[in-house]
N, C-alpha and C positions, 0 to 999 in steps of 0.2 A: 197398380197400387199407389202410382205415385202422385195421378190424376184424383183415389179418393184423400189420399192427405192433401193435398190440399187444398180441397172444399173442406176438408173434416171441419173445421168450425163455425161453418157458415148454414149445416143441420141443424137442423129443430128438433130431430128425436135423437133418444142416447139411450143405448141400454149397458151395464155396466156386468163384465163375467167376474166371477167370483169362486176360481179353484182354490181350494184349500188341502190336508192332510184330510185323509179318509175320502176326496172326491176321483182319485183313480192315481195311476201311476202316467209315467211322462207321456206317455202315448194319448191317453187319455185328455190331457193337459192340452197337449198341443193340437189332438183333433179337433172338438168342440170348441175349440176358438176359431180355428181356420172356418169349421163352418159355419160358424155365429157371422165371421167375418165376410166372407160372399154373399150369404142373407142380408149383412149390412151395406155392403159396396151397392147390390140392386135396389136396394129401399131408403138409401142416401140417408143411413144412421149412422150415426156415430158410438164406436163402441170402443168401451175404455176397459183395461184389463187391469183388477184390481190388486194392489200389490199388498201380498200378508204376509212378507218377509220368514217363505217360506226357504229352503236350501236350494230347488232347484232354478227358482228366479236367479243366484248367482251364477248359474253353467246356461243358459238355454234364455235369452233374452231378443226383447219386441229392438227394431230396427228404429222404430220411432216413438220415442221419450216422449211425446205429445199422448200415446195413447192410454199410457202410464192414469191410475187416478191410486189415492190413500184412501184411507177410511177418514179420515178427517177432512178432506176434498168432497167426501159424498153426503149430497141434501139425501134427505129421508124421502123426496119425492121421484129418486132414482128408481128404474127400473131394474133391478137386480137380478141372474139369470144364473143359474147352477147348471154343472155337469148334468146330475143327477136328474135335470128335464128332460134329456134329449136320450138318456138311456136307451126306450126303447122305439124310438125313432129314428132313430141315427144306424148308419151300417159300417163299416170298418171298409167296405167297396167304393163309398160316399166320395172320398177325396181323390184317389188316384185316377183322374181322366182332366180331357183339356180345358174342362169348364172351369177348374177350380185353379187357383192358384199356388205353386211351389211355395214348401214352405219357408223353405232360403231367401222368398219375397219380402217374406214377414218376420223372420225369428233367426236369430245369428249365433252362434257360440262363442262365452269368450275364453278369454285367451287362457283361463285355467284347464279348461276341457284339451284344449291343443296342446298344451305344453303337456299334462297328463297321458296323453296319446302315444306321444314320445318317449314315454317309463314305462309304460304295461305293453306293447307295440313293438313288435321289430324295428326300428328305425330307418335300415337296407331294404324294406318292401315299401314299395312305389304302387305297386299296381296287386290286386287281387280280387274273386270274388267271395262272395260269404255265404254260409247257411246260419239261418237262427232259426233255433228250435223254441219254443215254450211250452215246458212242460207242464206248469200252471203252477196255481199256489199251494198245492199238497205239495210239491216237491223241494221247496221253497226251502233253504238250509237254513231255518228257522226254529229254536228253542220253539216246545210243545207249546207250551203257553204262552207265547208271543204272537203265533199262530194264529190269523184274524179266523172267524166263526163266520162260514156261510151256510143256507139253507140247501144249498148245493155243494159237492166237491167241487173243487178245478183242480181237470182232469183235463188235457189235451190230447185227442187223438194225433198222432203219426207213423209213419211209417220208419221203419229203421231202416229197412232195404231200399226206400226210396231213395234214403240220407247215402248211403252207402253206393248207390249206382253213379249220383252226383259225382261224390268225390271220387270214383274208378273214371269215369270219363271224363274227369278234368284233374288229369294225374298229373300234366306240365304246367298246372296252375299254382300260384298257393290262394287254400282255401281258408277263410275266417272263419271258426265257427263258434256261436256264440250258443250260451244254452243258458237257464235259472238257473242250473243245477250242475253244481262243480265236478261232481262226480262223475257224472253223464259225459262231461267235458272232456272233462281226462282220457275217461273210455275212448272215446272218439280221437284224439290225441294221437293216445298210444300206438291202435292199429294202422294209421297212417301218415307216411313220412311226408305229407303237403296239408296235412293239415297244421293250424296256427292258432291258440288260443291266448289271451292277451294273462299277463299275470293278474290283473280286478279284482276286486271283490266285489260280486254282481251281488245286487239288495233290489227289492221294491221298494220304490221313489216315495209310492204314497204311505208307506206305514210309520209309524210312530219311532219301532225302535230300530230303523236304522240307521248305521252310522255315517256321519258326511264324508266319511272314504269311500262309503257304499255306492252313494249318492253319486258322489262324483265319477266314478267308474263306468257305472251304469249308464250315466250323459254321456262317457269318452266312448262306450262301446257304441250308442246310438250313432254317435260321432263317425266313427270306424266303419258302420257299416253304410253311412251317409255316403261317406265316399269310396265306396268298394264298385267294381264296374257291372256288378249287378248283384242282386240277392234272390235266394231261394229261401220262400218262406216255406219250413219244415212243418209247420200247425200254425191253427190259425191264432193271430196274434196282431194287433195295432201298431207294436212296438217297432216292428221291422216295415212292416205297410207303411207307415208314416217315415222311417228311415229310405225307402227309395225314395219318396215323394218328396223329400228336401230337395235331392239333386235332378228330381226327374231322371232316377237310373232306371233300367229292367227289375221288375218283380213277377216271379216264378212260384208259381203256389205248387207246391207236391201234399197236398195235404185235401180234401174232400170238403165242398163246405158247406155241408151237412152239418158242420159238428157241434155238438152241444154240451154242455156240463154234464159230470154226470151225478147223479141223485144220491144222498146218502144212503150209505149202507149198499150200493151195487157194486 
């Protein structure tokens, strides 16, 4: 990384990413850039990440202020590149191997995510691992009408007995588990005495009405499970894939990946 900063201004090509509200939540965010970014490290581009002073640019921020551009920075002759291109190109398997680079290379948290880690968090755990579940956006503890409209449900398969074998054979551990869905949380909570769930208010990053307590929570959980000594993804989900791959920790899929959304009305 530190080889392509500093040729970065002596490129002749730029292409300029452009996340905004509505182009996915944090995982999303941080994926298609990493892989905008290895596309660009091999074709000696320069790529600028454009700042729309959205909430989570203040918890989840670039290592180098050089790669920063405004909208009043950018000619009309930029190349400009959306999440929303790589949709259906792109795999959530994409990042985690030795080709790519950690995201800890590229993207740092600041000190509002760590200090907030510290209030929702046990403060006495040092060391543990985690499950994160995503149940999807049906389950999402969101007023009805706040509720974004797909042509599909989200709906995430998992296994409950999978979740449940986990935390039986790792009874002398303490285990993080992190879910959308506070309810579901709880549940799990209650039945067993090594499990840990953080006080949060877990929100999707990318929608409109949530609150920057939501926000911030949700970076400090990314955060949490950043550093947990490994994680087992319970369904398939970016959110946690991308959280090993900060630290380069273990990821554990107990989930089938088959899986797909499911269709209205099934």
């Amino acid at each position: 990384m530190e080889e392509y900063i500093n040729k970065y201004q002596s490129f002749t090509k730029s292409i300029i990413y452009d996340f905004n509200l509505g182009s996915g939540g944090l995982g999303d965010c941080i994926k298609y850039f990493i892989y905008l970014l290895n596309i660009s490290i091999k074709n000696n581009t320069r790529l600028y990440y454009k700042k729309n002073n959205i909430e989570i640019e203040n918890y989840i921020k670039l290592k180098y202020d050089i790669m920063y551009i405004t909208n009043e920075e950018i000619d009309k002759k930029c190349n400009i590149v959306y999440p929303q291109m790589y949709y259906k190109i792109y795999n959530n398997e994409y990042i985690p191997n030795n080709n790519f680079l950690n995201i800890n290379d590229v993207f740092y948290f600041s000190e509002d995510v760590i200090i907030n880690s510290q209030k929702i968090f046990p403060h006495y755990i040092n060391e543990y691992i985690s499950i994160h579940l995503r149940l999807g956006d049906e389950f999402l503890e969101l007023e009805v009408e706040k509720k974004p409209i797909y042509k599909k449900k989200d709906i995430r398969d998992f296994s409950e007995e999978k979740i449940t074998n986990i935390i039986q054979e790792n009874n002398n551990e303490y285990i993080l588990f992190c879910c959308d869905n506070n309810d579901f949380r709880q549940k799990i909570k209650e039945k067993y005495i090594n499990i840990i769930i953080t006080s949060g208010d877990i929100g999707h990053t990318g929608y409109l009405d949530v609150s920057k307590k939501q926000i911030l929570d949700t970076i400090t959980e990314f955060y949490l499970l950043s550093n947990s000594k490994k994680i087992y993804g319970a369904s398939q989900s970016g959110f946690s894939i991308l959280a090993a791959n900060f630290n380069n920790i273990p990821y554990i899929k107990l989930y089938n990946e088959s899986y797909n959304y499911l269709q209205l009305g099934e």
